[in-house]
C-alpha positions, 0 to 999 in steps of 0.5 A: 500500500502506497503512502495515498493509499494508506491515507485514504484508508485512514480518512475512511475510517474515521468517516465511519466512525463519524458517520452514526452520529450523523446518522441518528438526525438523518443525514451523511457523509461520504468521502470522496477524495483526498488531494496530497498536493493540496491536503485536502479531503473532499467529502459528500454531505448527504441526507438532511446535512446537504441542507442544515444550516449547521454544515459548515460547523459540522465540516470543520468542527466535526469532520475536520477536526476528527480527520486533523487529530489522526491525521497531520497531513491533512488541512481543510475538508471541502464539500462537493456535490 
């Protein structure tokens, strides 16, 4: 496993682990990728979090701070649709 690869298995991971949480008020997450160049993860927010006003905290208070704790290379989340 390459040094990405490895990367992506462990933002998958915490995803998961993020993802009952966000679950219980039905909504989601998915990751959908992460840019070494730039060190950033880019992320599907799915269910009732596409539309709840409190996204952007849950971007960069939940998931990001979740993703940083493990994870240094990484330095923002983003959002696509």
């Amino acid at each position: 496993m390459n040094e990405i690869e490895d990367i992506e298995k462990r933002i998958q991971e915490i995803i998961d682990r993020i993802r009952p949480v966000l679950q219980e008020d039905d909504g989601d997450v998915e990751f959908v990728e992460y840019d070494k160049k730039q060190r950033y993860v880019n992320v599907r927010l799915l269910g009732n979090c596409k539309t709840c006003p409190l996204s952007s905290m849950t971007l960069q208070a939940g998931i990001l701070r979740s993703l940083r704790n493990e994870i240094s290379e990484i330095e923002r989340v983003m959002e696509v649709k």
